[in-house]
C-alpha positions in Angstrom: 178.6 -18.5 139.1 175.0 -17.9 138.2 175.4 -15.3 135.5 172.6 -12.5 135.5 173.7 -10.3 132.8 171.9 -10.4 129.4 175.4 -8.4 128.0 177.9 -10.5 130.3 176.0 -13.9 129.5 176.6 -12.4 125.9 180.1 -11.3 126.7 181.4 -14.4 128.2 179.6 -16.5 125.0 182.0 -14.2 122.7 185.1 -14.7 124.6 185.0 -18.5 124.9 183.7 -18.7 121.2 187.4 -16.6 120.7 189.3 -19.2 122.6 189.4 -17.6 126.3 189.8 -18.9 129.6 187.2 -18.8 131.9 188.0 -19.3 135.3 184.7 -19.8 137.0 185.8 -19.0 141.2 182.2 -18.9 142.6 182.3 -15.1 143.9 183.7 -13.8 140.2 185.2 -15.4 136.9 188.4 -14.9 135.3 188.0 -13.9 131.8 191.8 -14.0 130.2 192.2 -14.0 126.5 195.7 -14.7 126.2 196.4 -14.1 122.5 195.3 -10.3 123.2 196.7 -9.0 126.8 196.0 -5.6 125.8 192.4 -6.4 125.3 191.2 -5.0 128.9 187.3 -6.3 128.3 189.0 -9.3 126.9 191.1 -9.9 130.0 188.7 -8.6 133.4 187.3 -9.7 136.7 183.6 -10.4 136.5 181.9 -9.8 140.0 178.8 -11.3 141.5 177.8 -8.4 143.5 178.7 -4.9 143.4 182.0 -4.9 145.4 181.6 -3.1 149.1 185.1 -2.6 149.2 187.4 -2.4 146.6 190.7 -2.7 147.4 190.8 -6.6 148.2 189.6 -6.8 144.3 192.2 -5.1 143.1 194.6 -7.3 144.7 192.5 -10.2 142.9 192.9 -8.9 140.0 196.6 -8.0 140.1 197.4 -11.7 141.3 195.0 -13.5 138.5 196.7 -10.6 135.7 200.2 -9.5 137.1 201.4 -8.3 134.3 198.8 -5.9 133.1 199.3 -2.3 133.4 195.5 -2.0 133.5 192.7 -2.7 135.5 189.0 -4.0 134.2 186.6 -5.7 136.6 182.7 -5.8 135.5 179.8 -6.5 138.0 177.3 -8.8 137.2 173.2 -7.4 137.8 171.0 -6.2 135.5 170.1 -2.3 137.6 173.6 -0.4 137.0 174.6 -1.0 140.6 178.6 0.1 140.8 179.2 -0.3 144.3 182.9 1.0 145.8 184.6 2.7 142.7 187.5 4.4 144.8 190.2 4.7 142.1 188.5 3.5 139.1 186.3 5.1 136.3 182.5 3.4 135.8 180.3 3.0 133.7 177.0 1.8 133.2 175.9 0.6 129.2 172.7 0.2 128.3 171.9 -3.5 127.1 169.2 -3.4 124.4 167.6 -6.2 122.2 165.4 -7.0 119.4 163.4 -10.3 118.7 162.1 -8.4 114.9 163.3 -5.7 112.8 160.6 -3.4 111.2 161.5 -3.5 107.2 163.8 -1.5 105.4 164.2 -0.5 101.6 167.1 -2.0 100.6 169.3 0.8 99.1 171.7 0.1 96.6 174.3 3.1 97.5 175.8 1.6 100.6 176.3 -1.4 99.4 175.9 -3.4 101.9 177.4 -7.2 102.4 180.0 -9.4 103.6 183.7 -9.4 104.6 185.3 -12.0 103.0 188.4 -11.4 101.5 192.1 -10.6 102.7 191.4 -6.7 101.2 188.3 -6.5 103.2 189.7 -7.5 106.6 192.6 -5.1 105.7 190.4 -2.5 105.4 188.3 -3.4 108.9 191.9 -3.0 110.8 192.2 0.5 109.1 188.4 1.4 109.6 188.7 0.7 113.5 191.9 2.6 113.9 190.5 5.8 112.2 187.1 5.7 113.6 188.6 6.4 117.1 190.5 9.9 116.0 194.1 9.7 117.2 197.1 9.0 115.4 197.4 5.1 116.9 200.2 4.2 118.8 202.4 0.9 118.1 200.4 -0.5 120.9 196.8 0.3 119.7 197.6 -1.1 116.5 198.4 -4.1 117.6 195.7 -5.1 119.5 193.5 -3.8 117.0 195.0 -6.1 114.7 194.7 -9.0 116.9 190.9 -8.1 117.8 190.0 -8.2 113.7 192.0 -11.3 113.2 190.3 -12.7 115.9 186.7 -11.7 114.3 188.1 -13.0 111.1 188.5 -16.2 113.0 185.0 -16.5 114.6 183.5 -16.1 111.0 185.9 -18.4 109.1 184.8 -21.0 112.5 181.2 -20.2 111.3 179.9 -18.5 114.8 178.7 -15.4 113.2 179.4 -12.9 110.2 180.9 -9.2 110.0 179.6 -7.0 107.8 180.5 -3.9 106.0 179.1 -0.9 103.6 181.1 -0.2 100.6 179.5 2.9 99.1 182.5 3.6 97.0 184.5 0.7 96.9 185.8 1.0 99.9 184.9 -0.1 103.7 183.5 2.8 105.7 181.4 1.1 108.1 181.1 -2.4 109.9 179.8 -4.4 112.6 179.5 -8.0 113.9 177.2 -10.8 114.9 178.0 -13.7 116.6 176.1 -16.3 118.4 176.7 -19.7 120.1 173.4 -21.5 118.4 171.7 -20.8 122.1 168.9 -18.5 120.1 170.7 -15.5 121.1 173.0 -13.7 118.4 175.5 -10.2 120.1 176.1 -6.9 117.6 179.9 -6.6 118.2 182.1 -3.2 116.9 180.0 -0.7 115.2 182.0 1.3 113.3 181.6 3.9 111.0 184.4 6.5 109.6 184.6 9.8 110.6 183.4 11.7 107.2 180.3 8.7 106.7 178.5 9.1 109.7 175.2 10.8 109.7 174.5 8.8 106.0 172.5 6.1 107.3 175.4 3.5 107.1 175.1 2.1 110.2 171.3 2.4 110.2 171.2 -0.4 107.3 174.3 -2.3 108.2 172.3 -3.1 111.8 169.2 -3.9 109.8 170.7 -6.1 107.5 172.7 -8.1 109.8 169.9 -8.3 112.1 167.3 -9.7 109.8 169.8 -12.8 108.5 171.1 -13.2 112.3 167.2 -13.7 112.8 166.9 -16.9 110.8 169.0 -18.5 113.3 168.8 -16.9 116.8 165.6 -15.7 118.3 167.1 -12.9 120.0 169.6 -9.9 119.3 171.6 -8.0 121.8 173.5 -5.0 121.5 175.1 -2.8 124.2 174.9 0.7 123.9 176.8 4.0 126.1 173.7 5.8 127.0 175.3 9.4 125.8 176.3 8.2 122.5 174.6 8.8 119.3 174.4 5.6 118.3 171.7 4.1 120.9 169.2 6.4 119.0 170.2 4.1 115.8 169.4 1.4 117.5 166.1 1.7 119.2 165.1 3.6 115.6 165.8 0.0 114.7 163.4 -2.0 116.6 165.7 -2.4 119.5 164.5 -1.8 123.1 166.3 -1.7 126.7 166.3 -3.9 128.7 168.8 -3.7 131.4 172.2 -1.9 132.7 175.6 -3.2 132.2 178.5 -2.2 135.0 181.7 -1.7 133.8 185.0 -0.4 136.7 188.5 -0.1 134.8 191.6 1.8 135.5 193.7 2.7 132.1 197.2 2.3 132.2 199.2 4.0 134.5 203.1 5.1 133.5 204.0 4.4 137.3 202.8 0.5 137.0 
């Protein structure tokens, strides 16, 4: 399958990077990461074309994933096209990129470098649960803590680097960049803590991961929800759209 998708070319580099399977069947792919089943964007259908009926993909996907309680099927293009949604939520991302960054001061207060040691990767797990609210369930945990070991283990393989701000010692915001050595290098997991957003945290933690991801890949990528705050950051940044990502999913349902 002749992939389209600037953000699924870029998806599908991160997940066989991480050790997935890729099951390329001609009309869709099979993306199942195995060491995270509750990772829905880590184990989806990828579609050629927008389905025109949706029902026969289900059944695809609940024969190639039958013991998931979820269901995540993205549809490759490059215009936002959803096709037949019936019983699913969509959504469309926004897939931006960069080939320069227009400078930044460097500023000493957030502290800006590497994770690197077992403290810091402690603190990413805690940084991603709290970023998203909620008390976390058993479940959530866990595949959080698979997701940042799995990070940790695309650094420590050399594909890429996470990096965090530390303005008082401790990790309050972080992100990811990963590339294959194709010249193209994907932003993965901005996070920032509740209580340090709107500090300019992520603002430098994109620039400076951006600019060293530059001396090896000619081309960044990040994908952005359109409604969310944080797509302003990044075209503030030098980042620019450039086409729309599909996304169909069911969550878990306590009937399945």
């Amino acid at each position: 399958m002749d992939v389209r998708s600037l953000g699924y070319r870029t998806d599908l580099m991160l997940r066989r990077l991480a050790g997935a399977t890729l099951d390329d069947r001609g009309d869709h792919i099979v993306v199942t990461t195995a060491a995270n089943p509750g990772f829905w964007w880590g184990n989806f259908l990828l579609l050629a074309e927008p389905p025109q009926d949706i029902e026969p993909w289900l059944d695809t996907f609940r024969d190639a994933f039958p013991a998931a309680s979820h269901i995540a099927m993205g549809v490759d293009g490059t215009d936002g096209a959803t096709g037949d949604t019936t019983g699913l939520e969509a959504g469309v991302d926004v897939v931006l990129t960069a080939t320069h960054l227009p400078p930044r001061p460097p500023d000493p207060y957030k502290k800006i470098r590497r994770l690197e040691t077992d403290l810091d990767w402690a603190q990413a797990v805690d940084l991603q649960l709290v970023s998203h609210g909620d008390e976390p369930s058993p479940s959530h945990r866990l595949f959080v803590e698979r997701r940042v070991a799995e990070e940790r283990a695309l650094v420590e393989a050399g594909h890429g680097a996470w990096f965090g701000a530390f303005p008082d010692g401790t990790l309050r915001a972080s992100l990811g960049v990963v590339t294959d050595g194709s010249g193209i290098a994907r932003y993965q997991n901005v996070e920032t803590q509740p209580e340090f957003r709107r500090q300019g945290l992520a603002t430098q933690l994109v620039y400076e991961a951006g600019v060293r991801a530059l001396a090896q890949a000619e081309t960044l990528v990040i994908v952005a929800d359109p409604d969310d705050v944080a797509i302003g950051i990044y075209r503030a940044a030098g980042f620019v759209d450039r086409e729309r990502q599909t996304q169909l999913w069911r969550e878990p349902q306590a009937a399945e």
